[in-house]
DSSP file (Angstrom, degrees, kcal/mol; ACC not computed):
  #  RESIDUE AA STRUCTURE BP1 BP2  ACC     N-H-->O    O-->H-N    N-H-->O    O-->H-N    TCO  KAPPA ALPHA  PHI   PSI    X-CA   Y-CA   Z-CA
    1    1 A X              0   0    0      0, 0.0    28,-0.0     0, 0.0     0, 0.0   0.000 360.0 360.0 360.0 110.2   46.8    9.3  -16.0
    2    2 A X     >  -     0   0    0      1,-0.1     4,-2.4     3,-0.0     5,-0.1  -0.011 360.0-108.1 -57.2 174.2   45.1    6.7  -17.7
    3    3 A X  T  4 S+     0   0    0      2,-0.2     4,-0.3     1,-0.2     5,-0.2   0.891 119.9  50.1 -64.1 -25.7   41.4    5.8  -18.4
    4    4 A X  T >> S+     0   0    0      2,-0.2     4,-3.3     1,-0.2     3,-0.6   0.927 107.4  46.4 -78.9 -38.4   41.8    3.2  -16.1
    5    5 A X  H 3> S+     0   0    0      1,-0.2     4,-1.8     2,-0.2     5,-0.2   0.880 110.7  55.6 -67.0 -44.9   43.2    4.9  -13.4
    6    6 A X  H 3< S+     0   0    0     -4,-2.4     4,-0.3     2,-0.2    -1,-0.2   0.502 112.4  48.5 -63.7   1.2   40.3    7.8  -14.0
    7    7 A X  H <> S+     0   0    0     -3,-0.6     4,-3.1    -4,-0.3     5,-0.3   0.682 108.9  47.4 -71.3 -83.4   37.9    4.7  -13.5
    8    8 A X  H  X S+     0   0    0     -4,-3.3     4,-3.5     1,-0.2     5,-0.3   0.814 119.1  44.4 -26.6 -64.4   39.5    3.2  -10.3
    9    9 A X  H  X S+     0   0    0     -4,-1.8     4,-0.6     1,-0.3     5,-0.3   0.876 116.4  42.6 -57.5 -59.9   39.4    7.0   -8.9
   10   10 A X  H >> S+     0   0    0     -4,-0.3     4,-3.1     1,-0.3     3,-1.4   0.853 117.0  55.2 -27.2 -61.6   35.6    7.8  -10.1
   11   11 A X  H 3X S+     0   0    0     -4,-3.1     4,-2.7     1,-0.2    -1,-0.3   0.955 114.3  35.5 -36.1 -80.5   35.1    4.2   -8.7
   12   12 A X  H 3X S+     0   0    0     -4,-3.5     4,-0.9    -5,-0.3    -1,-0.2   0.553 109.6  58.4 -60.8  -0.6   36.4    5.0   -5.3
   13   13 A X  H XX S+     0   0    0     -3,-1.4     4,-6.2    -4,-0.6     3,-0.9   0.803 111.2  45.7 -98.5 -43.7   35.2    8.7   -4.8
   14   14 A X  H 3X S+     0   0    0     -4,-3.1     4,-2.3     1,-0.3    -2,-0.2   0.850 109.9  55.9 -67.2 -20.3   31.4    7.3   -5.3
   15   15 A X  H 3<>S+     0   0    0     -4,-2.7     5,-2.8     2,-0.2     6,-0.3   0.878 112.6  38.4 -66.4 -36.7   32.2    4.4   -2.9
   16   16 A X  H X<5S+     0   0    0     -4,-0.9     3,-3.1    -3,-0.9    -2,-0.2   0.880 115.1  58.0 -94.4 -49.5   33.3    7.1   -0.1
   17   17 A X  H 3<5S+     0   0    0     -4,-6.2    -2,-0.2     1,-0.3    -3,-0.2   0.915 110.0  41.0 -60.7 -36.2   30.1    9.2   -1.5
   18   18 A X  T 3<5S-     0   0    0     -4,-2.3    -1,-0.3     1,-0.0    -2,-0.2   0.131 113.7-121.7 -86.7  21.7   27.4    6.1   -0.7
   19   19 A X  T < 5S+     0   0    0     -3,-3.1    -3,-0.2     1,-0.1    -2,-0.1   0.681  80.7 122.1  77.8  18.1   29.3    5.6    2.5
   20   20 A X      < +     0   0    0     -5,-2.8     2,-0.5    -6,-0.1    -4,-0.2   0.247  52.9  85.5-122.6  23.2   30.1    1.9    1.7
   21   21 A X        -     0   0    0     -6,-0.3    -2,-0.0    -5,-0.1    -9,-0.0  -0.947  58.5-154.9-129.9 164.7   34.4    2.3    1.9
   22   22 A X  S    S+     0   0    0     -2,-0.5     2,-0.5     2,-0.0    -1,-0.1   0.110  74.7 102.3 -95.8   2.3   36.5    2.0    4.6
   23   23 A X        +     0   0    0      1,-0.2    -2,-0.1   -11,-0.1     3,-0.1  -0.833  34.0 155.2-106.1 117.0   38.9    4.2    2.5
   24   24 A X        +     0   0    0     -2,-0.5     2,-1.1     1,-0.1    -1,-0.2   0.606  50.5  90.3-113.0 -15.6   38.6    8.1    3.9
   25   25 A X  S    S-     0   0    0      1,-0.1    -1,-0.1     0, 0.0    -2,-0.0  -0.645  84.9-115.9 -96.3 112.8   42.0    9.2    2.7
   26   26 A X        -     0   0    0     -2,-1.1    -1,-0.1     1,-0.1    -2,-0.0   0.068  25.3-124.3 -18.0 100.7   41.9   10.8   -1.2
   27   27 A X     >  -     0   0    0      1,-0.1     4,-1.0   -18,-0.1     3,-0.2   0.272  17.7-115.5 -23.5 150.5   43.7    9.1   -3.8
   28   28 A X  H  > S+     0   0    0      1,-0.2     4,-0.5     2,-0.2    -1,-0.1   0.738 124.7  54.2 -80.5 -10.2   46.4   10.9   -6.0
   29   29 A X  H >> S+     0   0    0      2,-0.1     3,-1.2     3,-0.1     4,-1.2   0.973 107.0  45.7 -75.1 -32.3   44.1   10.2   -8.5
   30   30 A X  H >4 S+     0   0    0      1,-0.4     3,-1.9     2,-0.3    -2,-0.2   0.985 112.5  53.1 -92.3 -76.7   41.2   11.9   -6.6
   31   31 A X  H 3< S+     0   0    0     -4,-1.0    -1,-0.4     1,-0.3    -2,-0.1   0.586 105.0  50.1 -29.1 -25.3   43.4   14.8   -5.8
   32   32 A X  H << S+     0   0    0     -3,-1.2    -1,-0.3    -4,-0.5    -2,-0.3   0.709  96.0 104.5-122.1 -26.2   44.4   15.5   -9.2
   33   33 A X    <<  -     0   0    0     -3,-1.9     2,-0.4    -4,-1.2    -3,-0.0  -0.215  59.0-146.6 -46.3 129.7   40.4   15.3  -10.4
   34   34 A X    >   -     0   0    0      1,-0.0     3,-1.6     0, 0.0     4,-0.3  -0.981  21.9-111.2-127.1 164.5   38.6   18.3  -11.1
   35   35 A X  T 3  S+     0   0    0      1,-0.4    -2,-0.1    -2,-0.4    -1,-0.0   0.260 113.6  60.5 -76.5 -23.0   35.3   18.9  -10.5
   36   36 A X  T 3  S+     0   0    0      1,-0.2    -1,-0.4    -2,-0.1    -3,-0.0   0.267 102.0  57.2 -94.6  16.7   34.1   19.0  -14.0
   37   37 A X  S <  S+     0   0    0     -3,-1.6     2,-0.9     2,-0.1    -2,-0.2   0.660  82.9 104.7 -86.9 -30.7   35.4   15.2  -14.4
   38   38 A X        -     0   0    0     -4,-0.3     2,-0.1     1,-0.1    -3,-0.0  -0.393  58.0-166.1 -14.6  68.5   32.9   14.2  -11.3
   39   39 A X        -     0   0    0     -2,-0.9     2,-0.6     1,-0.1    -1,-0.1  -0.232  24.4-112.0 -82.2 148.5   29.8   12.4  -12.9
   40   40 A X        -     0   0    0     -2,-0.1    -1,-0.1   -26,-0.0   -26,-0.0  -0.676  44.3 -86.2 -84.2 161.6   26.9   11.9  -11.1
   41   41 A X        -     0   0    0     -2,-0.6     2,-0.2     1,-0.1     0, 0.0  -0.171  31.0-137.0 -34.4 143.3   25.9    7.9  -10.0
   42   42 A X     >  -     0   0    0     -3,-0.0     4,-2.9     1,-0.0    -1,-0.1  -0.586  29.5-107.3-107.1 161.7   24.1    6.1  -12.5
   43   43 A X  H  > S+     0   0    0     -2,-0.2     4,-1.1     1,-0.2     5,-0.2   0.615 123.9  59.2 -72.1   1.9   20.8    3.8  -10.5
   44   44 A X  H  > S+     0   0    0      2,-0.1     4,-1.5     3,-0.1     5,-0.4   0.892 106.2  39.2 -80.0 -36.6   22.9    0.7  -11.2
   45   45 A X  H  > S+     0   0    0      2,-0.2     4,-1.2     1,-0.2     3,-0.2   0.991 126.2  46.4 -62.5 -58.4   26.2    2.1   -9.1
   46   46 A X  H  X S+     0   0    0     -4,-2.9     4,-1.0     1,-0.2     3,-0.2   0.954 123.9  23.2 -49.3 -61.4   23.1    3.5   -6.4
   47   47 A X  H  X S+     0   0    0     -4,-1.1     4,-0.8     1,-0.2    -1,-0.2   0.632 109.9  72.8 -89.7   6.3   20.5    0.4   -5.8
   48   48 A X  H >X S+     0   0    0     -4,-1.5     4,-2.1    -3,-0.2     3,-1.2   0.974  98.8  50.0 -74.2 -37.2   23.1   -2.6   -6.8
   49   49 A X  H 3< S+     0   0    0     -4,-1.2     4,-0.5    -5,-0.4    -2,-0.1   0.935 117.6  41.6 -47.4 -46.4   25.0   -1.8   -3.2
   50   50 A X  H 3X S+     0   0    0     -4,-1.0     4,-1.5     2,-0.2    -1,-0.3   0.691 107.6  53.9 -81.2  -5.3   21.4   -2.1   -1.7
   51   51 A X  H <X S+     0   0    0     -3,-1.2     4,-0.7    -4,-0.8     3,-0.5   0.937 115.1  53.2 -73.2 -55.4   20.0   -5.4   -3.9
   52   52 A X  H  < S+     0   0    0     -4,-2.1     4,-0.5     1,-0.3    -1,-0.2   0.521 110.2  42.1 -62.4  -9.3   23.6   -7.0   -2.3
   53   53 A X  H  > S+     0   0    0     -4,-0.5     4,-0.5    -5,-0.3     5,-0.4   0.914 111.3  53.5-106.0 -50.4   22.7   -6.1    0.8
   54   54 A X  H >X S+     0   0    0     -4,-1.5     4,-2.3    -3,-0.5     3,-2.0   0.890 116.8  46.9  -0.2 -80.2   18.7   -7.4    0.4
   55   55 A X  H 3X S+     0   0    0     -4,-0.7     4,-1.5     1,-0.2    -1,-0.2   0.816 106.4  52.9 -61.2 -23.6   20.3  -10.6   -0.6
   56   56 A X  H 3> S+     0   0    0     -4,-0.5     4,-1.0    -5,-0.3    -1,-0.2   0.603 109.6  48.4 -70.2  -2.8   22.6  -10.9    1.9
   57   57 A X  H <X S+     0   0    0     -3,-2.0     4,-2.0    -4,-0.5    -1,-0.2   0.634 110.9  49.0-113.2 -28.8   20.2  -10.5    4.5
   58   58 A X  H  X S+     0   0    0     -4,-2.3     4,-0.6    -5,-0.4    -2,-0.2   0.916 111.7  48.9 -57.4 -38.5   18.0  -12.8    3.0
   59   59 A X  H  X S+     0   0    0     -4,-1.5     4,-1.5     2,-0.3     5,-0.3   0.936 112.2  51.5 -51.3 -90.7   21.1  -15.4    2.6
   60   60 A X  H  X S+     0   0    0     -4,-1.0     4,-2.6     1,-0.3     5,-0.5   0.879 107.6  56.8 -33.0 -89.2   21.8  -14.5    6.5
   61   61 A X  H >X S+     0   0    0     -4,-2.0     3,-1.9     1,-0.2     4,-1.0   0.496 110.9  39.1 -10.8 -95.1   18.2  -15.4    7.0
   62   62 A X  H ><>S+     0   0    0     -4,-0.6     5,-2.5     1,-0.4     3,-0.6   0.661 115.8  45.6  25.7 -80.8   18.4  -18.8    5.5
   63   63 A X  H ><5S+     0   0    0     -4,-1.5     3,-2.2    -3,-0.4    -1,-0.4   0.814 105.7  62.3 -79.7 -17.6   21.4  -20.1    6.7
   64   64 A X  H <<5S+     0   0    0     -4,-2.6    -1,-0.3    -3,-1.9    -2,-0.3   0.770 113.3  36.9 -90.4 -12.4   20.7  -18.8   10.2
   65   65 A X  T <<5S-     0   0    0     -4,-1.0    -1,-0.3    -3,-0.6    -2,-0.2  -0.162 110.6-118.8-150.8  56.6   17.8  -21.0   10.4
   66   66 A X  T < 5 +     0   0    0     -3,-2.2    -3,-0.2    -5,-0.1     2,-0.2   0.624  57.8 163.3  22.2  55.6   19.4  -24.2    8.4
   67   67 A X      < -     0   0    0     -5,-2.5     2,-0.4    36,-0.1    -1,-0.1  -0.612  41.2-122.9 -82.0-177.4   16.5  -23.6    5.8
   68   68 A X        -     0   0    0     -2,-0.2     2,-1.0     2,-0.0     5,-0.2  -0.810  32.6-106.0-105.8 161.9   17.1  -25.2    2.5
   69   69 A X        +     0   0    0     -2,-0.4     2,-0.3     4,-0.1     3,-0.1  -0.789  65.4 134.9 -82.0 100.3   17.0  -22.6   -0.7
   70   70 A X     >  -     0   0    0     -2,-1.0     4,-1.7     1,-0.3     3,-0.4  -0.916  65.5 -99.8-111.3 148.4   14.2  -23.1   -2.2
   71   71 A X  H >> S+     0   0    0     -2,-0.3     4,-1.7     2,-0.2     3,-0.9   0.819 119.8  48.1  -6.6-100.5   11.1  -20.9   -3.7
   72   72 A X  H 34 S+     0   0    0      1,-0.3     4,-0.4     2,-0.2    -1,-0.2   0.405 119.4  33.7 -33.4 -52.0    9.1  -21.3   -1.0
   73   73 A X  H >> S+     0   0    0     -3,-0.4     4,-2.4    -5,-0.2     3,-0.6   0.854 112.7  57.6 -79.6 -44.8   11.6  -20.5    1.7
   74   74 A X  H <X S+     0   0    0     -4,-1.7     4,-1.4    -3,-0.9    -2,-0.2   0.797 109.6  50.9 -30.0 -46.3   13.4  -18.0   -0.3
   75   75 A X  H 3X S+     0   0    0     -4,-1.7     4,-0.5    -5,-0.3    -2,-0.2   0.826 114.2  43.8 -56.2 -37.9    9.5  -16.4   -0.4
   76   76 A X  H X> S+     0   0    0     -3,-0.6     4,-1.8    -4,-0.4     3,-1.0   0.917 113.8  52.2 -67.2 -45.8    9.3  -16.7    3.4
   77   77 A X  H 3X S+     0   0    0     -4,-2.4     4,-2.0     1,-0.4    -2,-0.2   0.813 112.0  42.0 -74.4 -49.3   12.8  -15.3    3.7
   78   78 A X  H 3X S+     0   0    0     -4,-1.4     4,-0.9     2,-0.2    -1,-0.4   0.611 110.9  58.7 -75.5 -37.5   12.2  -12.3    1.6
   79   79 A X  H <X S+     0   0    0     -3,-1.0     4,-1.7    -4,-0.5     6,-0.4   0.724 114.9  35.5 -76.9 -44.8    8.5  -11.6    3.4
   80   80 A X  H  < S+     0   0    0     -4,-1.8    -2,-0.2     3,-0.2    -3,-0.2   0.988 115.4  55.7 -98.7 -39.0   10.1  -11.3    7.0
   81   81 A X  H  < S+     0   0    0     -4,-2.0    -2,-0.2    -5,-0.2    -3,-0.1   0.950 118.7  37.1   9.0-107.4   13.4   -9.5    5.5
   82   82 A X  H  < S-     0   0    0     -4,-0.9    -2,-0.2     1,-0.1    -3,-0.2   0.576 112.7-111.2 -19.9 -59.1   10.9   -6.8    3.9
   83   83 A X  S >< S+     0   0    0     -4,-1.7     3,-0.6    -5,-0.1    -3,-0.2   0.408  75.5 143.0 113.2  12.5    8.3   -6.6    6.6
   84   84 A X  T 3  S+     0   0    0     -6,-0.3     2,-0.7     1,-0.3    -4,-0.2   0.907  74.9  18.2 -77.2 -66.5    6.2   -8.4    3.8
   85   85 A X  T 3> S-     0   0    0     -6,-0.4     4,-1.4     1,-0.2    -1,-0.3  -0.857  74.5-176.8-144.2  73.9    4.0  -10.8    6.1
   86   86 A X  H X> S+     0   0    0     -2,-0.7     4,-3.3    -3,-0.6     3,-2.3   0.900  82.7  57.9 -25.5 -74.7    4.4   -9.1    9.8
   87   87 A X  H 34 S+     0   0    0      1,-0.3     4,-0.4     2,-0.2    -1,-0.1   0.639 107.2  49.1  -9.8 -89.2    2.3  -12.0   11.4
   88   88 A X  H >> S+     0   0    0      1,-0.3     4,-3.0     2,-0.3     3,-0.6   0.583 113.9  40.0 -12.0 -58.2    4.9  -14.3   10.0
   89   89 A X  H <X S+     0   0    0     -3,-2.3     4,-2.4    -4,-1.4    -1,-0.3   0.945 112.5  58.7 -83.3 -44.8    8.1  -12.5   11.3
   90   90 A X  H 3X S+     0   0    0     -4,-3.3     4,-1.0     2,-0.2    -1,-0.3   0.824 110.1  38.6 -62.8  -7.4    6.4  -11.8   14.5
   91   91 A X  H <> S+     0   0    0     -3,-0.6     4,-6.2    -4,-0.4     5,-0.4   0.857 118.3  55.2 -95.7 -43.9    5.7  -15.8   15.4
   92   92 A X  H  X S+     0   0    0     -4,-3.0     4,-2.3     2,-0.2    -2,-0.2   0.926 107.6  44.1 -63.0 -51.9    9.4  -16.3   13.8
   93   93 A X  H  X S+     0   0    0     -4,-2.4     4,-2.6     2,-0.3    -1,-0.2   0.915 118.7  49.7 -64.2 -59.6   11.1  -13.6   16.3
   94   94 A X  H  < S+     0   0    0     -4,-1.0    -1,-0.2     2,-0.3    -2,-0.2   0.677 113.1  43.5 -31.9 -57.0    9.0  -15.5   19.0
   95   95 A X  H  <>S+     0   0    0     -4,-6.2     5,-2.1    -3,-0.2     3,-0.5   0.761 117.0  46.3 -74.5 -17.4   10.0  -18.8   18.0
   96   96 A X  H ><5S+     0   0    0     -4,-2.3     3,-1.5    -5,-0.4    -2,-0.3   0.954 109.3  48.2 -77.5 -48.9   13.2  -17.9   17.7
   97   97 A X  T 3<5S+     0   0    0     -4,-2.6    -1,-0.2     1,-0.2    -3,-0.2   0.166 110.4  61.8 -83.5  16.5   13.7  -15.8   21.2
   98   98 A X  T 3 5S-     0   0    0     -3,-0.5    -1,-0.2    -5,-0.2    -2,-0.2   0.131 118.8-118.0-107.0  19.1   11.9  -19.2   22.7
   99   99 A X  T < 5 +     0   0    0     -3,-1.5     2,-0.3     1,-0.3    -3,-0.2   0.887  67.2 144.3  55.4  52.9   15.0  -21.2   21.3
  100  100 A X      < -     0   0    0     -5,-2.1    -1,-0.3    -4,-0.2    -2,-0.1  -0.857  57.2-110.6-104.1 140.2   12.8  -23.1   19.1
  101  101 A X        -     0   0    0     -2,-0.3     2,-0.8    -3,-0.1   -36,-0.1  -0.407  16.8-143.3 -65.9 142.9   13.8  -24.2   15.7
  102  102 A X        +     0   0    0     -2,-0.1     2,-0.2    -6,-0.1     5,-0.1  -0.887  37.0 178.1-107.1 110.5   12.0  -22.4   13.0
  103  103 A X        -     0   0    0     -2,-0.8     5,-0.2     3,-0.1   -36,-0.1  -0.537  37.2-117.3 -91.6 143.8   11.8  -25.6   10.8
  104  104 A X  S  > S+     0   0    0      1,-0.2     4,-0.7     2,-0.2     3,-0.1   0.443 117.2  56.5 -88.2  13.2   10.0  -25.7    7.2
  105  105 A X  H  > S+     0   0    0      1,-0.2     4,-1.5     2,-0.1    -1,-0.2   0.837 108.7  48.1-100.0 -24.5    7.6  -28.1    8.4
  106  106 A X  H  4 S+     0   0    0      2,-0.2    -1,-0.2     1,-0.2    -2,-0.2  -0.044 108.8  48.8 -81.6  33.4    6.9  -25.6   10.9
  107  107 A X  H  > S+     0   0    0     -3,-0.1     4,-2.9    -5,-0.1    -1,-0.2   0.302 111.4  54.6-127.1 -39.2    6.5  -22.6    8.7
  108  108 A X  H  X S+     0   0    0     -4,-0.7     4,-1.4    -5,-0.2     5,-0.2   0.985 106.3  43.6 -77.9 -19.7    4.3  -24.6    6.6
  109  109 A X  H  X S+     0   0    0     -4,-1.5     4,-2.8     1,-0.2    -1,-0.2   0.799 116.4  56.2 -73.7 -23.3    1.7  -25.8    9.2
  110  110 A X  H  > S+     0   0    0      2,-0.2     4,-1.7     1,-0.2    -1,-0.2   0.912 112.2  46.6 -72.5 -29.1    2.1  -21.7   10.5
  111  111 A X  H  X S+     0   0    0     -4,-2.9     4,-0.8     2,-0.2    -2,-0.2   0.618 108.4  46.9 -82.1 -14.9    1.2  -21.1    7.1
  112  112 A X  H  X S+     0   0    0     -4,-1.4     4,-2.8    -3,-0.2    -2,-0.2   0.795 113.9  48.3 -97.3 -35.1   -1.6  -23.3    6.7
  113  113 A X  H  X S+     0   0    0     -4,-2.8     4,-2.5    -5,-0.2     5,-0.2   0.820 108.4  56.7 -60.9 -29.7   -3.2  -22.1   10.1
  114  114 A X  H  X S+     0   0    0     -4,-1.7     4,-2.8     2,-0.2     3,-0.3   0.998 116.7  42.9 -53.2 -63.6   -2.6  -18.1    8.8
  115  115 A X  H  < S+     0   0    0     -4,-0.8    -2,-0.2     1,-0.3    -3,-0.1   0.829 109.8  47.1 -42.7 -59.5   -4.8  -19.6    5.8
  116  116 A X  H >X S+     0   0    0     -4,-2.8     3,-3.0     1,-0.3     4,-1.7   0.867 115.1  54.9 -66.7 -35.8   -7.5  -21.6    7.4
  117  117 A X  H 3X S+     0   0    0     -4,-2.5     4,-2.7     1,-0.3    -1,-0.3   0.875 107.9  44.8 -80.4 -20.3   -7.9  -18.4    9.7
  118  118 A X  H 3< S+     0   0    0     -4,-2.8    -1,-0.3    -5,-0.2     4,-0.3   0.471 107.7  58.7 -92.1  18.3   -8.3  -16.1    7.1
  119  119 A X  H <> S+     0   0    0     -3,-3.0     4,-1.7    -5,-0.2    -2,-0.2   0.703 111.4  40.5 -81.9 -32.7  -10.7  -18.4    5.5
  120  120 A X  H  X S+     0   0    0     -4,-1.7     4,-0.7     2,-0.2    -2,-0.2   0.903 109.5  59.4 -81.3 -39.4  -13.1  -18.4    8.7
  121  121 A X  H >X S+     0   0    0     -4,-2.7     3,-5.0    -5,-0.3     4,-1.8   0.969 107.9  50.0 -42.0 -73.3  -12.3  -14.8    8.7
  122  122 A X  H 3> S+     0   0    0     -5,-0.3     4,-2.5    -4,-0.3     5,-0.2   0.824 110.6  45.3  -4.9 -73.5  -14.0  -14.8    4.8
  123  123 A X  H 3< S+     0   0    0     -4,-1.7     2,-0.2     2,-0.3    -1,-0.2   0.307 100.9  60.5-112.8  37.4  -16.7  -16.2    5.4
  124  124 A X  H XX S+     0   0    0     -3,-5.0     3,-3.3    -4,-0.7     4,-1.0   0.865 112.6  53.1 -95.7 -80.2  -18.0  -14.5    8.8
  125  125 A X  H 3X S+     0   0    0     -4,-1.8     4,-2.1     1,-0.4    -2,-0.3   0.511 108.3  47.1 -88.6 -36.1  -17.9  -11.9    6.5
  126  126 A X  H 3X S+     0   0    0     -4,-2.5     4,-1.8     2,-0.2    -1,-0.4   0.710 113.5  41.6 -29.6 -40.7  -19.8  -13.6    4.1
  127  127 A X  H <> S+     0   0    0     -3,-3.3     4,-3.5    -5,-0.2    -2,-0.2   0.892 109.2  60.0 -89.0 -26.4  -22.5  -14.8    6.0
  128  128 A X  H  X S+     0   0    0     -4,-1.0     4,-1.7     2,-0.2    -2,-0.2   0.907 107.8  46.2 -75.2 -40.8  -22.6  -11.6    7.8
  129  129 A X  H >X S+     0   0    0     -4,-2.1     3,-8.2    -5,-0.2     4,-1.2   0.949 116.4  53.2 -49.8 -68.6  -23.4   -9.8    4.2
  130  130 A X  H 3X S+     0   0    0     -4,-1.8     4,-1.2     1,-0.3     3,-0.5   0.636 102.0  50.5   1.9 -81.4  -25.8  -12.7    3.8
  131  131 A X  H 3X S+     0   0    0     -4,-3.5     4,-0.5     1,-0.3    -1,-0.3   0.754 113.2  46.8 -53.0 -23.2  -27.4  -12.1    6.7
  132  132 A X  H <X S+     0   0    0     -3,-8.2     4,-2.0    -4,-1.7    -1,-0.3   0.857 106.3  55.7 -69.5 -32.9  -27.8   -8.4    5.6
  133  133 A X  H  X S+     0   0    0     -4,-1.2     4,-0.8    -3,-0.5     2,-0.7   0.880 112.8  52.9 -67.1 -85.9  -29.1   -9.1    1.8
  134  134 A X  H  < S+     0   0    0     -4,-1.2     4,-0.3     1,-0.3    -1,-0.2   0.417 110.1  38.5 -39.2 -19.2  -31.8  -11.2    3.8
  135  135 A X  H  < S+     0   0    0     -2,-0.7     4,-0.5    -4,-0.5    -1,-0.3   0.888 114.8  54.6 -94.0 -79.9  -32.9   -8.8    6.0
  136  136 A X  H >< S+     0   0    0     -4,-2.0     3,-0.5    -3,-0.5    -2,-0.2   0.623 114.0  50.3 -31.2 -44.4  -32.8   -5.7    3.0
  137  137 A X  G >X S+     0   0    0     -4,-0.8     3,-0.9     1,-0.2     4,-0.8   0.826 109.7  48.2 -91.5 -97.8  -35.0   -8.3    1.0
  138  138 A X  G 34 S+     0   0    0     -4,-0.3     4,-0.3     1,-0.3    -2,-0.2   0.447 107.5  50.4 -29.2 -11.0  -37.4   -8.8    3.7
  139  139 A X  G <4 S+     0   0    0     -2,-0.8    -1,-0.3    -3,-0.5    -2,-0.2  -0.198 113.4  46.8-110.0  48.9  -38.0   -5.4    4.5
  140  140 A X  T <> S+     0   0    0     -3,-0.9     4,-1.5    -5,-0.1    -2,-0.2   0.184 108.9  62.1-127.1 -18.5  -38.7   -4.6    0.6
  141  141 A X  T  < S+     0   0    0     -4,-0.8     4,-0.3     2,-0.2    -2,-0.1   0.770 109.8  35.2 -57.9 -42.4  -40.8   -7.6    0.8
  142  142 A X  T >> S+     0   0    0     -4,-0.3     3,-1.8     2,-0.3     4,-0.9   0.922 112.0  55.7 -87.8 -58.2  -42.9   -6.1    3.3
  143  143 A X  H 3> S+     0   0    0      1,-0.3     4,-6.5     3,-0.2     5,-0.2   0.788 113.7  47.4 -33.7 -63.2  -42.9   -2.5    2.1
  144  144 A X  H 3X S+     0   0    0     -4,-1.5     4,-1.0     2,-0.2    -1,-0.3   0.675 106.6  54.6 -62.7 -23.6  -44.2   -4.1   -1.4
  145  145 A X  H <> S+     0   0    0     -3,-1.8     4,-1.6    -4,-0.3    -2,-0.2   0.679 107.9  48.6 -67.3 -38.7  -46.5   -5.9    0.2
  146  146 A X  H  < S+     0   0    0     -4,-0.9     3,-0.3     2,-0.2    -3,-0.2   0.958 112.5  49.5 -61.1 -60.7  -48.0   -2.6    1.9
  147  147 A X  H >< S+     0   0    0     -4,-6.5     3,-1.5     1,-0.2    -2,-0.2   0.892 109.5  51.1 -69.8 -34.1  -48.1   -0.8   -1.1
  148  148 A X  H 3< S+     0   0    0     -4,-1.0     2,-0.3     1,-0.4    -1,-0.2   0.922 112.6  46.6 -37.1 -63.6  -49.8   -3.5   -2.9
  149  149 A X  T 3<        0   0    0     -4,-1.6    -1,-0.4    -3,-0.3    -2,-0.2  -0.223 360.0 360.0 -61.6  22.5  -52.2   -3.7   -0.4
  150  150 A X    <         0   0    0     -3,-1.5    -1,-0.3    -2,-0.3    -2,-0.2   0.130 360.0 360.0-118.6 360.0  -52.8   -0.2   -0.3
């Protein structure tokens, strides 16, 4: 047995071990391996199976709603993939199970309404501190004004 043929085997026994071959019956190579040639998986062998599948789903994404590859959609793609920006995937599932195109002019205008609402969101919460400093200063206003006056 060559090195190459102790590659191929190595190869095929760690494909059967991450579940990703279709191959269940032992090799003659595999057979003839013994236990102390068995290396464990390096993290390239482990997470490259999963990046390909990441991209592929992203890919899938994409072409399944005839976006163009770009950043921007490649960001969306990867955000609803991931669970990255729920909202987002939940309006897309929505448009989608209403046979609506998910279009990039429509993802930005979804994306510019996401903004402006977390803009209003902002600054209720801004004015609402406001409104708090301004009341906390008027009742130290008063308070100082009693002790002064005291």
């Amino acid at each position: 047995m060559n090195h190459e043929e102790s590659a191929r085997g190595s190869r095929s026994r760690l494909l059967r071990w991450l579940g990703l071959s279709d191959d269940v019956q032992p090799s003659e190579a595999d057979e003839g391996a013994d236990a102390e040639s068995f290396r464990d998986p390096t993290a390239r062998e482990i997470w490259l199976p999963a990046k390909r599948r990441l991209i592929g789903k992203v890919a899938d994404f994409l072409i399944d709603h005839d976006l163009e590859v770009m950043p921007r959609t490649l960001g969306i793609a990867y955000d609803c993939i991931t669970g990255g920006n729920p909202k987002l995937s939940q309006l897309i599932l929505e448009r989608t199970e209403a046979g609506l195109p998910v279009t990039l002019k429509w993802l930005e205008q979804t994306q510019r309404e996401a903004e402006g609402e977390s803009s209003a969101e902002m600054l209720a919460a801004l004015r609402s501190r406001l409104e708090d400093s301004l009341h906390e200063f008027s009742r130290t206003t008063i308070s100082a004004r009693n002790a002064t006056s005291e």
